[in-house]
C-alpha positions as CSV (number, residue, x, y, z in Angstrom):
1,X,54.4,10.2,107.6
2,X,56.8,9.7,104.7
3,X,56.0,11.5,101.5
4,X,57.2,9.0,99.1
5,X,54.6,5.3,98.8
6,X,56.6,3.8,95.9
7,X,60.5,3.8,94.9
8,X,61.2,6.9,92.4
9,X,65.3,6.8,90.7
10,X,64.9,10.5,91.4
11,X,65.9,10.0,94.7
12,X,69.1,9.3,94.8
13,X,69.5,12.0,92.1
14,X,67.6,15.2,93.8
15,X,67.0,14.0,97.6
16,X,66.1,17.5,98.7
17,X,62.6,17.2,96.6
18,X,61.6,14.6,98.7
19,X,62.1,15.4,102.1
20,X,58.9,15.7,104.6
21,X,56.4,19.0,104.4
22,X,55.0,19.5,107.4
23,X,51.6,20.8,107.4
24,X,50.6,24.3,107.4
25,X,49.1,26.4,110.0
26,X,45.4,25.8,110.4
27,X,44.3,29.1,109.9
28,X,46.9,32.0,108.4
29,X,46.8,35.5,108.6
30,X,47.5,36.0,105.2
31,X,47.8,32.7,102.4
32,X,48.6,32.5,98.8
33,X,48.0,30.5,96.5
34,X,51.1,30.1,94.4
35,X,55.0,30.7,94.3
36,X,55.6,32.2,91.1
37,X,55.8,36.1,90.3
38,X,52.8,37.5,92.0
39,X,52.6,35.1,94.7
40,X,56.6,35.5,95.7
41,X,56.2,39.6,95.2
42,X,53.1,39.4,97.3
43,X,55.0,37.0,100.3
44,X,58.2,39.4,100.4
45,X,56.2,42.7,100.3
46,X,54.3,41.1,103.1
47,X,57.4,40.4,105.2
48,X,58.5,43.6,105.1
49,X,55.2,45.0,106.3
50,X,55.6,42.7,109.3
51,X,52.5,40.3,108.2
52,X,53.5,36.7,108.4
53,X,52.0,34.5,105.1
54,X,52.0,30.7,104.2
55,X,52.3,29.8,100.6
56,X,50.9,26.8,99.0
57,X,52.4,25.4,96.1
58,X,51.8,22.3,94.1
59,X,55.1,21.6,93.0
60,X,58.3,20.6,94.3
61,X,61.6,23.1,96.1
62,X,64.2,22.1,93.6
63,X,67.6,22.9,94.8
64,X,70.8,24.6,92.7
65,X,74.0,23.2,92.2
66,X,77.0,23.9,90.5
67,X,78.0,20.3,89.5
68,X,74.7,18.6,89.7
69,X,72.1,17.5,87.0
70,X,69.3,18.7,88.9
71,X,66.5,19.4,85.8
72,X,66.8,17.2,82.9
73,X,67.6,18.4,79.1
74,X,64.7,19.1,76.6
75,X,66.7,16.6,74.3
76,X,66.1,13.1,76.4
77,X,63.8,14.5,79.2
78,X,62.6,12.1,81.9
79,X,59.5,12.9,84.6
80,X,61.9,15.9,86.1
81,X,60.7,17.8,83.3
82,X,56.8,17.8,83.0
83,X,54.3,17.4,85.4
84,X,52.6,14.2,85.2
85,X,52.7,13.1,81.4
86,X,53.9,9.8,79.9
87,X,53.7,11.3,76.5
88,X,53.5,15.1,74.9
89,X,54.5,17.2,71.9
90,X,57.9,19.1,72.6
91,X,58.0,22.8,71.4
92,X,59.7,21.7,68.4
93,X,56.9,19.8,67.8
94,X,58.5,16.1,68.2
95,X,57.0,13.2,70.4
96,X,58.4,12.9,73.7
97,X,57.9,9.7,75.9
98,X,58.4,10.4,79.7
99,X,57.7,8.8,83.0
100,X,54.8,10.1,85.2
101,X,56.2,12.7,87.9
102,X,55.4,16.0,89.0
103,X,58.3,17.8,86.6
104,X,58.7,21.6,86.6
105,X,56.7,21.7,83.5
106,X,52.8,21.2,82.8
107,X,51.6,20.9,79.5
108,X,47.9,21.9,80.3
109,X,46.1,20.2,77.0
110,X,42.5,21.9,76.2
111,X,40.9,21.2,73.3
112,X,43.1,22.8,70.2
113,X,45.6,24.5,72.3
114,X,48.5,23.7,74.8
115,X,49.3,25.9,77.6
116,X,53.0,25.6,79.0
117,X,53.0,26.7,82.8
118,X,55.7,26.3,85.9
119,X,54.8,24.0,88.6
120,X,57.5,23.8,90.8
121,X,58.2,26.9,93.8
122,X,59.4,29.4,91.5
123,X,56.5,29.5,88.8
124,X,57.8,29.7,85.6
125,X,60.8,31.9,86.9
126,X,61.9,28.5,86.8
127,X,61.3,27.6,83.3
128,X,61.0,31.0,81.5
129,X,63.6,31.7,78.7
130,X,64.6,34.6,81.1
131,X,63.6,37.7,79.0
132,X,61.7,40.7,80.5
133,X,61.0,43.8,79.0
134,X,58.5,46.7,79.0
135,X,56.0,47.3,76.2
136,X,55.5,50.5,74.4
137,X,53.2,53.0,75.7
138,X,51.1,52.5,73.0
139,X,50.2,49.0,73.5
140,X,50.1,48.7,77.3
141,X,47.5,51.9,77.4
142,X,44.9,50.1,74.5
143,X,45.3,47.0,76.5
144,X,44.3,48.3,80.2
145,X,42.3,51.5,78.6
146,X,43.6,53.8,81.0
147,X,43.2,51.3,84.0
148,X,46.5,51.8,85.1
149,X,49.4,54.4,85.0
150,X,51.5,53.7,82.3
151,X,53.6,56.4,83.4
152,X,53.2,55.4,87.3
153,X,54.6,52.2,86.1
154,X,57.4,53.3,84.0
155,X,58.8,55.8,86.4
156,X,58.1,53.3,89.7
157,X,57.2,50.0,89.2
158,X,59.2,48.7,86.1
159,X,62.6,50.1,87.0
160,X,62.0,48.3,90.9
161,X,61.7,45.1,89.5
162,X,64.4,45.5,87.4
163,X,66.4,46.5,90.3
164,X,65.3,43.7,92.6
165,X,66.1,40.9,89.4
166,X,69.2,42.7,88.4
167,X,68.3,42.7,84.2
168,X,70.4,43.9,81.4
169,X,71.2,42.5,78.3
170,X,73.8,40.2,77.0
171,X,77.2,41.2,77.4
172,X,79.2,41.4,73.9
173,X,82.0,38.9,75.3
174,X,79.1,36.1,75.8
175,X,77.4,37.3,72.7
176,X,80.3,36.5,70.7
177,X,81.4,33.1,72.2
178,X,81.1,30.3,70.6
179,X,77.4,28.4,72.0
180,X,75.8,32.0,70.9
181,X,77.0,31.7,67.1
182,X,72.9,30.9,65.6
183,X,72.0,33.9,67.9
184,X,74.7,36.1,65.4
185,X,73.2,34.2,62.4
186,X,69.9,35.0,63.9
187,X,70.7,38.4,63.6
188,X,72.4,38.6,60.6
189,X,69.9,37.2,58.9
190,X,67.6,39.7,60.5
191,X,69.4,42.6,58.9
192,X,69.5,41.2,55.6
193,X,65.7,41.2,55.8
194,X,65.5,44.9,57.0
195,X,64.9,45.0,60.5
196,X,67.4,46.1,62.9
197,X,67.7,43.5,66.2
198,X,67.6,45.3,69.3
199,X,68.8,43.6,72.4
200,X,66.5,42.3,75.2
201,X,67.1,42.7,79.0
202,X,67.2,39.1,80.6
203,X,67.6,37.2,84.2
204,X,70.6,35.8,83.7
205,X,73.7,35.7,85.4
206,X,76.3,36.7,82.6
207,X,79.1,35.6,85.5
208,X,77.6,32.0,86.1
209,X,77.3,32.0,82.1
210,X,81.5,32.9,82.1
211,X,82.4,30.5,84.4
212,X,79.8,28.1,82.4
213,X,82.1,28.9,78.9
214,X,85.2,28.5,81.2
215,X,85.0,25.5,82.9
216,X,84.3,26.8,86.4
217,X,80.9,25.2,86.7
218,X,78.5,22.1,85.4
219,X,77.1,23.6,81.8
220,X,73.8,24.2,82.2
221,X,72.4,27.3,80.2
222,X,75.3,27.3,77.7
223,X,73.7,24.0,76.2
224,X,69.7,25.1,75.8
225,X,69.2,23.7,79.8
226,X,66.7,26.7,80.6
227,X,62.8,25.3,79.3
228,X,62.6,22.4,81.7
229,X,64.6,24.3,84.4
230,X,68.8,25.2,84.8
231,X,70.4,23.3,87.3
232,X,72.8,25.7,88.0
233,X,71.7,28.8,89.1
234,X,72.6,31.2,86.0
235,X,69.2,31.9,85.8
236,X,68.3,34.7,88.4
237,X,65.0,33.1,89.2
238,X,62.6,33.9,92.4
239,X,64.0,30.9,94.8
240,X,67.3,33.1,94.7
241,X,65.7,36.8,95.0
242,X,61.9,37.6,95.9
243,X,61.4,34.3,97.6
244,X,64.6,33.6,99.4
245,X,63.9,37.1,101.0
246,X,60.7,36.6,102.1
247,X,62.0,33.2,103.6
248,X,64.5,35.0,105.3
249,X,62.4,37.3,106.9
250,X,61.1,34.5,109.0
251,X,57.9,35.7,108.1
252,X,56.8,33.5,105.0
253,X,56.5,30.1,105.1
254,X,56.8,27.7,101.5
255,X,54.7,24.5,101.6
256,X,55.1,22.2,98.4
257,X,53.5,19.3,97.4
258,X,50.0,21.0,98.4
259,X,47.5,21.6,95.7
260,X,44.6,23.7,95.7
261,X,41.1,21.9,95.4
262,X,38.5,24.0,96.3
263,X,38.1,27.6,98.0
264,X,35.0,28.8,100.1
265,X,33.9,31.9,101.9
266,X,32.2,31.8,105.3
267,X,31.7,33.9,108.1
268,X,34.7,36.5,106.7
269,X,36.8,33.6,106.7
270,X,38.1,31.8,103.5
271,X,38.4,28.4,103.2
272,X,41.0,26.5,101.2
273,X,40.7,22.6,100.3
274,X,44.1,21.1,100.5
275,X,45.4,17.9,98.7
276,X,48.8,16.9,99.7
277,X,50.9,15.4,97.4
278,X,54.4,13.7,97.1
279,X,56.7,14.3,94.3
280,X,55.4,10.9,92.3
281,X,51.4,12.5,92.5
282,X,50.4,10.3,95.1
283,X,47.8,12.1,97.6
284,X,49.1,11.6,101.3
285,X,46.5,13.9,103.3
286,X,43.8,16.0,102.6
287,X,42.4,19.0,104.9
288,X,40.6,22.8,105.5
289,X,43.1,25.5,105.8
290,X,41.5,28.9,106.4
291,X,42.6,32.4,106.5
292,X,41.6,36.0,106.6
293,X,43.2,37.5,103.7
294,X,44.1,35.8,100.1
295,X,46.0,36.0,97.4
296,X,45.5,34.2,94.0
297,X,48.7,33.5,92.4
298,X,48.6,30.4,90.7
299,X,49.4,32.2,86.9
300,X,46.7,32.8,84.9
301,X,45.2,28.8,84.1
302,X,45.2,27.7,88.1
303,X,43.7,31.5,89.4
304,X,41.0,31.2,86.9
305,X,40.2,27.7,87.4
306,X,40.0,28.0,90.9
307,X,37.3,30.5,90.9
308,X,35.2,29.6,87.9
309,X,34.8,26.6,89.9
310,X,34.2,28.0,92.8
311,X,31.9,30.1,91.1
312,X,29.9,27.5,89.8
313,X,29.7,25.4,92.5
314,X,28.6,28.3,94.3
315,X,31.4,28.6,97.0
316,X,32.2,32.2,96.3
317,X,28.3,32.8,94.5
318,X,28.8,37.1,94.3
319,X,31.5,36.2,91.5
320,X,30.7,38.8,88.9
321,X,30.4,37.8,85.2
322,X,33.6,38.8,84.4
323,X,35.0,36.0,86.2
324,X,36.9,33.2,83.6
325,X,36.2,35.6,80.9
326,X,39.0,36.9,77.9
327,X,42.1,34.8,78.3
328,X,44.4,34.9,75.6
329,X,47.9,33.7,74.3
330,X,49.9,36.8,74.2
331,X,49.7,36.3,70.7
332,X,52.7,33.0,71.3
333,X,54.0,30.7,68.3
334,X,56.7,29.0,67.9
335,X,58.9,29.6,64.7
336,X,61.8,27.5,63.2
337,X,63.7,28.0,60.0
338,X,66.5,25.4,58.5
339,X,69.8,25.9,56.8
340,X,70.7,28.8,58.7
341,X,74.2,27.2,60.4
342,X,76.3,29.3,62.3
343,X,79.3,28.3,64.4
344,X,79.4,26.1,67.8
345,X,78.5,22.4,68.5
346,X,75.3,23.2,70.6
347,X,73.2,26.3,71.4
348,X,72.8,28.5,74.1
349,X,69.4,28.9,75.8
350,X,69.5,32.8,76.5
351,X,67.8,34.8,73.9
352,X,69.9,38.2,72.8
353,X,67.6,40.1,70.7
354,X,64.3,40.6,68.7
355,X,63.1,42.4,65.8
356,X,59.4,44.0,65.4
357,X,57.3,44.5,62.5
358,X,54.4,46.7,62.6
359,X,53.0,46.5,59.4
360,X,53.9,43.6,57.3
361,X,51.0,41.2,58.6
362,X,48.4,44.1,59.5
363,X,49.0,43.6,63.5
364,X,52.0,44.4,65.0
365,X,54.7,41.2,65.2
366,X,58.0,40.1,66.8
367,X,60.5,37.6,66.9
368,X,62.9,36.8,69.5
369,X,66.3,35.0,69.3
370,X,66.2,31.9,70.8
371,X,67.7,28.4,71.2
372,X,66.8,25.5,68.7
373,X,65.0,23.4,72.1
374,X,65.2,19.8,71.9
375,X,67.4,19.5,69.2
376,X,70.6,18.0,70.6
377,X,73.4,19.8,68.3
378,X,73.7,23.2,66.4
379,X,72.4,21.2,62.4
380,X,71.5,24.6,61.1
381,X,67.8,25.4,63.1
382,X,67.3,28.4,64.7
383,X,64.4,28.8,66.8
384,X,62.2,32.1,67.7
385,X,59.4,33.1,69.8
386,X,56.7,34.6,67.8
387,X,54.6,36.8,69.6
388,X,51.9,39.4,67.7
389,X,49.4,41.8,69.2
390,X,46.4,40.1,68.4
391,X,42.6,40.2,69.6
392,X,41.5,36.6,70.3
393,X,40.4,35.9,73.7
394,X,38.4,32.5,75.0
395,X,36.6,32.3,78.1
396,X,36.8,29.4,81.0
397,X,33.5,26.8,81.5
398,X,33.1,24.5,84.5
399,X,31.9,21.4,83.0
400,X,29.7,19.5,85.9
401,X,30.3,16.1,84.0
402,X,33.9,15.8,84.5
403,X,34.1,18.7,87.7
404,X,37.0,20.3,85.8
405,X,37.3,23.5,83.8
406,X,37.3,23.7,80.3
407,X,39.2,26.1,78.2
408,X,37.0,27.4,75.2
409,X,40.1,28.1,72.5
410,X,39.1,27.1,69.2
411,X,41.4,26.6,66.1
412,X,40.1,29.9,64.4
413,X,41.3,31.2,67.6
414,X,45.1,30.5,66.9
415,X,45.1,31.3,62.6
416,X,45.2,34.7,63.2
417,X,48.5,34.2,65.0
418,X,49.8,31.7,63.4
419,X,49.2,33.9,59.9
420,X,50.9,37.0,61.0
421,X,54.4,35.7,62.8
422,X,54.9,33.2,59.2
423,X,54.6,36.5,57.1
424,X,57.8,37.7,59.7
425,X,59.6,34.1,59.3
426,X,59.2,34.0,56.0
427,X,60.1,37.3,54.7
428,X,63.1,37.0,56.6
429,X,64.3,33.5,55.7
430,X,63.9,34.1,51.6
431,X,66.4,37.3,52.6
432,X,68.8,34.8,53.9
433,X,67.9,31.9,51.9
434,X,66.9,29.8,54.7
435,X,64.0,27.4,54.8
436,X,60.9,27.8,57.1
437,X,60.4,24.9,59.5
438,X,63.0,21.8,58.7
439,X,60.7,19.9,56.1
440,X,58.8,16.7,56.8
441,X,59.9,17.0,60.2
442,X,59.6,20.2,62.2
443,X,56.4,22.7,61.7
444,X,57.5,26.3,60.4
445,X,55.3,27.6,62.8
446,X,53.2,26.3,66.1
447,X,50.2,28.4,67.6
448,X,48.6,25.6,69.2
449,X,51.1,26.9,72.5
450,X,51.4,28.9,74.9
451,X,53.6,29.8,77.1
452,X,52.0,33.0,77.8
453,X,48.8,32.8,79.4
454,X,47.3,35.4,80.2
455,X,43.9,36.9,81.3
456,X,40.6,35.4,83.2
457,X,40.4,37.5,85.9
458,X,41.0,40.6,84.8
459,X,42.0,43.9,86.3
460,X,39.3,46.8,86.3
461,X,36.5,44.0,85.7
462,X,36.9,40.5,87.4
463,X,38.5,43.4,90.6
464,X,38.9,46.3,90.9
465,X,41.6,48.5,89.6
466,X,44.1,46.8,92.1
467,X,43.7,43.0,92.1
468,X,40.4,43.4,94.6
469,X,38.1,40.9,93.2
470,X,34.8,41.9,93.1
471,X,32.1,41.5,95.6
472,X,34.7,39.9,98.0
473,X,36.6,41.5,100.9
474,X,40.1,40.4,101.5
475,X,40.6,38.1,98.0
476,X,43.0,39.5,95.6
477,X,44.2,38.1,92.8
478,X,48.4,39.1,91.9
479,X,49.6,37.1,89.0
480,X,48.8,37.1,85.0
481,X,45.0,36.3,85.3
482,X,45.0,40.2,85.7
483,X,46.1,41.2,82.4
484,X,44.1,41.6,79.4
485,X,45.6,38.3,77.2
486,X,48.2,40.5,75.8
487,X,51.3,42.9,76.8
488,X,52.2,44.1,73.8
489,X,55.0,42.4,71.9
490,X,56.9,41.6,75.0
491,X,57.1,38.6,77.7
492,X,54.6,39.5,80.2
493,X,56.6,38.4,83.4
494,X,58.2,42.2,83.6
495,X,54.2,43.9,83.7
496,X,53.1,40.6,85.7
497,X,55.7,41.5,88.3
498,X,55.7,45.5,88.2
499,X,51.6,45.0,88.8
500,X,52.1,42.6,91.4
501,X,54.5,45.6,93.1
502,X,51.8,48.1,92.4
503,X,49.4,46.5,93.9
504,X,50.5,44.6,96.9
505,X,52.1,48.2,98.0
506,X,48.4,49.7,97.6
507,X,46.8,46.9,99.6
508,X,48.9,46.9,102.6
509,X,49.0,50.4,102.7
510,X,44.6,50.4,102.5
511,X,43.8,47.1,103.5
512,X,45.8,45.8,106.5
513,X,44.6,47.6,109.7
């Protein structure tokens, strides 16, 4: 059966997205749900444990290359970039008009809030800005009250992952070329506020970024290609480390193009409602797959969707209350300020640095350096990632009228976020004489996004104190749905992953006879 019903210009463009998935195995061992951080950590741990897994994943296998455009830009993006829209707001906050495709990118809309989320085989290793680092003690110990190790993850967990995804900072040779000037202006400006920037360990290749700045190599990261993917492999993502492994192995299995409907328990088997799907969205079968052991990994919206529905519907009925409850944002805005120019035609996409303020706003706040995104050259914008330790949390609802799952998020729900990180932006842009926001066209700051989500299922209530949900033998759940809707003034993929690595090795080692 061919996978594509109608003519798509991607084609000719990215062929590899559209070749033939076969079906998957009728009944698996071991399945998961997902392809992004806790799904790929779960398939490769598995692997090496000798247990054979297929992975379902909604999206498309996008390919790398060095001289290709394989992911569009954020300035003119086309269908490659979202998943099925014709029209969204950009994180800078301008109208984008785009054809309907299954992009890397879905804008999940609830009512007052957007959540940004990977949808692709990757997860959002594929559209990430690339940063992981560990939270303080402090925070991560008030957020999982004593849950989890923090020092059994600082001395173990943490430093593996950062091993297996090779982080470190920016090198000061890249940090002081030319499509990194508005992160030096960034930080200069930082400094004249007070605050001292700090660098920030990131995925990136520094070498694919030198032969990016020296001609060696398509640009791809050196002009602010990282939000809607980078075709060219600078960024270290999971298709090139946990996933290509697990591949490797033999013993792991990638299906795209297959969405999760529905799962079921009967009988000690689960049972998982497949749609299959080509890259334009068009469903081209539909079956049962069922397995004996699985793992939820489909980030922290999709896990917690799937089983408040399944909840309500009564598929998996021993669901405890817990379940779809106290998803937050990480405390995510985005923040712009103006007449801040700094040298180099375009900007960069990997971030360099942050600065934290504990006090100013009465919670805890940071910024992060980071690329201008959608604005085609360097006009004086610099862009940051707000984050702030905040305490607002929503719950999931399955709504019987439409059979989807609503999102609870409320404007009040975002002021609190949105009031802290413009105390930061400001105080720092009247110390450099910048401007907050560009006026009459660009909001100083956006809390109606996320690109953190976090929460839902989460660890110690929804499971057990190692991804065990509830009530359920054999159903784990690996990703971001786990943690309590904040890490801590940090991007949560480091703790996402260094969880996922905690508790897969616990499961095999207690759960697999």
């Amino acid at each position: 059966m061919t996978i594509f019903n109608r003519d798509c210009k991607y084609k000719e463009l990215v062929p590899e997205i559209f070749k033939d998935i076969p079906k998957p195995p009728t009944h698996s061992k071991a399945l998961i749900i997902g392809s992004g951080f806790g799904g790929a950590i779960t398939a490769w741990r598995l692997a090496q444990a000798g247990i054979a897994s297929t992975i379902l994943e909604r999206g498309s296998y996008w390919p790398i290359s060095k001289d290709r455009e394989i992911f569009t830009n954020e300035v003119l993006p086309d269908g490659r970039g979202y998943w099925h829209k014709t029209k969204l707001k950009q994180l800078s906050g301008l109208p984008a008009i785009v054809d309907d495709f299954g992009g890397v990118m879905d804008v999940t809309s609830y009512e007052n809030i957007d959540v940004w989320r990977g949808a692709c085989v990757g997860g959002g290793s594929i559209i990430y800005t690339g940063v992981m680092i560990q939270p303080e003690k402090k925070y991560f110990d008030a957020l999982f009250k004593g849950k989890i190790s923090y020092d059994e993850m600082d001395k173990k967990y943490y430093p593996l992952v950062r091993k297996m995804l090779n982080l470190n900072p920016m090198p000061d040779d890249i940090y002081k070329s030319s499509p990194f000037g508005h992160s030096r202006v960034w930080d200069s400006q930082s400094v004249r506020a007070g605050y001292r920037p700090y660098s920030v360990d990131s995925v990136f290749n520094w070498d694919v970024i030198r032969d990016e700045l020296n001609g060696k190599v398509r640009k791809s990261a050196i002009v602010g290609e990282s939000t809607l993917g980078n075709s060219n492999g600078a960024k270290f993502d999971l298709t090139q480390n946990y996933l290509k492994y697990a591949q490797d192995s033999g013993l792991a299995t990638i299906y795209p193009g297959h969405q999760v409907e529905n799962i079921s328990y009967k009988g000690g088997i689960y049972e998982i409602d497949v749609k299959k799907l080509n890259p334009q969205g068009d469903e081209i079968d539909r079956y049962r797959l069922t397995c004996d052991y699985l793992f939820m990994a489909a980030g922290s919206i999709g896990t917690s969707e799937l089983l408040v529905k399944a909840k309500a519907l009564k598929t998996l009925p021993l669901l405890n209350s817990y379940v779809g409850k106290a998803w937050g944002t990480n405390g995510d805005a985005i923040v712009v300020r103006s007449m801040s120019f700094s040298e180099g035609l375009v900007q960069a996409a990997p971030c360099a640095s942050k600065v934290d303020d504990e006090t100013i706003a009465g919670i805890p706040v940071t910024l992060e350096n980071w690329y201008a995104p959608g604005i085609p050259v360097n006009i004086g914008i610099v862009g940051s990632l707000g984050m702030c330790y905040n305490k607002s949390r929503a719950n999931f609802q399955y709504n019987s009228k439409t059979g989807k799952v609503d999102l609870l998020w409320t404007k009040a729900n975002s002021s609190e976020t949105e009031t802290a990180i413009r105390k930061l932006n400001d105080k720092i842009a009247k110390h450099s004489l910048a401007v907050p926001g560009v006026p009459l066209i660009i909001d100083d700051v956006r809390a109606d996004f996320t690109a953190h989500p976090l929460g839902g299922v989460n660890i110690g209530e929804a499971t057990d104190n190692y991804g065990r949900v509830k009530s359920y033998k054999k159903l784990y759940v690996m990703d971001g749905a786990l943690i309590p809707g904040n890490t801590g003034l940090v991007n949560p993929s480091l703790t996402i992953s260094a969880l996922a690595e905690r508790n897969i090795e616990a499961i095999i080692k207690n759960d697999f006879k």
